[in-house]
N, C-alpha and C positions, 0 to 999 in steps of 0.2 A: 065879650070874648073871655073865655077863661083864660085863668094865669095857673102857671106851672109849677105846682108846690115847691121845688128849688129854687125859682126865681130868673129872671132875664139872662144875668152873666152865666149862668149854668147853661142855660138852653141855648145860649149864643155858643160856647163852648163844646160841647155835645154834636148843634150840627156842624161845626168849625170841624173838629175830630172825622165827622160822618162821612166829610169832603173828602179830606187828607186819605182815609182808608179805601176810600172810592178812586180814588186815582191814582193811589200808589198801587193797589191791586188789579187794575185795568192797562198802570202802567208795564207791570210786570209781564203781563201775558197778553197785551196790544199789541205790542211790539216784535215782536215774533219775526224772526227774520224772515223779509221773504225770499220765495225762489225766484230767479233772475231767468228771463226766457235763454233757451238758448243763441248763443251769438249768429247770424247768418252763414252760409255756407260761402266761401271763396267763391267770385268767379272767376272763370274759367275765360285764359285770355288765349284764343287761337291769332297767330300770324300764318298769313298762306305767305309761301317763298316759289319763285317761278324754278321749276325743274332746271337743274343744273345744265347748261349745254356742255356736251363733250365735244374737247378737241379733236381734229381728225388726225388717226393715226398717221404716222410717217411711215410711207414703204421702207420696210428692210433695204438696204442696200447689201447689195452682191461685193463682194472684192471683185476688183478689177482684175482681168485677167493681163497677164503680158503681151500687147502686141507687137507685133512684128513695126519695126520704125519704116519700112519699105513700101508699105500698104499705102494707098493713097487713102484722105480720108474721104469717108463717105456722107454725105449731108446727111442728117437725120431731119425726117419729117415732124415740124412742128404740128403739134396740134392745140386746138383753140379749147382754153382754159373753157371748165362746162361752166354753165351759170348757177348759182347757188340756187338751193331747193327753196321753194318758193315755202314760207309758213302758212301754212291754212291754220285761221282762229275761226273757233268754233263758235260763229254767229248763230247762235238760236233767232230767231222770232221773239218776242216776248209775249207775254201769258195776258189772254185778255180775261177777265172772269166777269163771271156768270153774276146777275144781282145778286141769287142766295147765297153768295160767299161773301159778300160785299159787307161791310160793318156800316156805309155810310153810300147810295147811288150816288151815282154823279147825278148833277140839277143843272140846270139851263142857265148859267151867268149872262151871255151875251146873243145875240142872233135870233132871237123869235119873241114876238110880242107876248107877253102874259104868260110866256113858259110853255105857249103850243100853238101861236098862231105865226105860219112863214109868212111875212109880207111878200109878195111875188106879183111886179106891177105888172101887167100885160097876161097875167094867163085867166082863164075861166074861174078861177075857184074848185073847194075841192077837196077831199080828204085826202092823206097818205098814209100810211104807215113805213115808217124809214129805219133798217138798222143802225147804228153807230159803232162805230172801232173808235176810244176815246183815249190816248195815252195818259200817265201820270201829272200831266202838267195841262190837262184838260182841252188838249186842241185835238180836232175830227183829225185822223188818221185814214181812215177811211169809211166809207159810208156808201150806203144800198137802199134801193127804194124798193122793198118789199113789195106793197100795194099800193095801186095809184086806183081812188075811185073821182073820175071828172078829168084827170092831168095827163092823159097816155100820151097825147104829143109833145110833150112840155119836160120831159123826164131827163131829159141837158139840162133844161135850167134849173130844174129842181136839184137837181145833185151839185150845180154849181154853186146855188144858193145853202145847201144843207152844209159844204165843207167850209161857211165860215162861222156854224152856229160855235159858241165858245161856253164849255162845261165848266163846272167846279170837279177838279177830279175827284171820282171815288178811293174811299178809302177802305182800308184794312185795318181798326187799331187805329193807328195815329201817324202809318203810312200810307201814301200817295200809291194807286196802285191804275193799270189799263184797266179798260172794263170795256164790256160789251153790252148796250142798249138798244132795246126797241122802242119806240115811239108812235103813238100815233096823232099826227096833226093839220089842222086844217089851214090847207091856204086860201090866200086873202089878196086882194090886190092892193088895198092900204088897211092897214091897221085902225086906223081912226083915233091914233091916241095923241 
């Protein structure tokens, strides 16, 4: 290796220097302040408040006119206080949806073998194809048997059988939401599991 006609303490010093400019000038313009995203926008807090109810007016009252004290009085016909208007709340139905809106189907938790086989002891066997009305918390609401190939006498017990299959409910996002499923499954008189 060659040596450095000034000698080691020079050359130690030189890149010592080399350092110090290399980072005081990297320090200068590193550092750059940065720009800060902007902060989030406020949300937005709604309260719903139920419609005011209004008191019911008071009849005007008349002045009394001056009777005669000679008159005998006259019974006034009572009548029977009406009964208050009945509130109608407005029960909608709730929204079954469709798979393609669905972010997540519901799936088969509990009531049929393997996810499509109805155990049904006593009937022929058999295919169906069954709709489902499934609420948010996953229990048959209601249910249809579309097609029945093999079971057309059997269609009591099939529907009695289908309203306790138990779903994982579908979702929207990361809520619970009805949904409406078709299915098609085959029954069986034991599962064999």
């Amino acid at each position: 290796m060659r040596r450095a006609p000034w000698g080691k303490g020079s050359a130690l010093a030189l890149t010592v220097l080399a350092h110090l400019a290399l980072l005081l000038g990297v320090g200068k313009h590193g550092n750059a302040a940065r720009a800060l995203p902007p902060p989030a926008p406020a949300a937005l807090m709604v309260t719903l408040l139920p419609e005011p109810v209004a008191a019911p007016a008071e009849p005007a009252r008349m002045p009394e006119a001056a009777q005669p004290l000679a008159a005998a009085p006259v019974p006034v016909p009572v009548s029977a206080p009406e009964p208050p208007a009945v509130v109608e709340q407005d029960h909608t139905p709730p929204q079954f949806f469709q798979l393609h809106v669905l972010t997540s189907p519901p799936t088969v938790a509990d009531g049929l073998a393997r996810g499509e086989l109805l155990e049904l002891p006593g009937t022929s066997g058999g295919y169906i194809t069954a709709r489902f009305w499934i609420n948010a918390l996953g229990e048959v609401v209601r249910v249809q048997v579309v097609d029945v190939d093999g079971n057309e006498d059997d269609e009591e017990k099939l529907l009695a059988a289908l309203r306790h299959v138990r779903f994982l409910p579908a979702r929207i996002g990361q809520l619970a939401v009805h949904s409406e499923l078709q299915m098609e499954l085959r029954v069986v008189r034991s599962a064999g599991l």
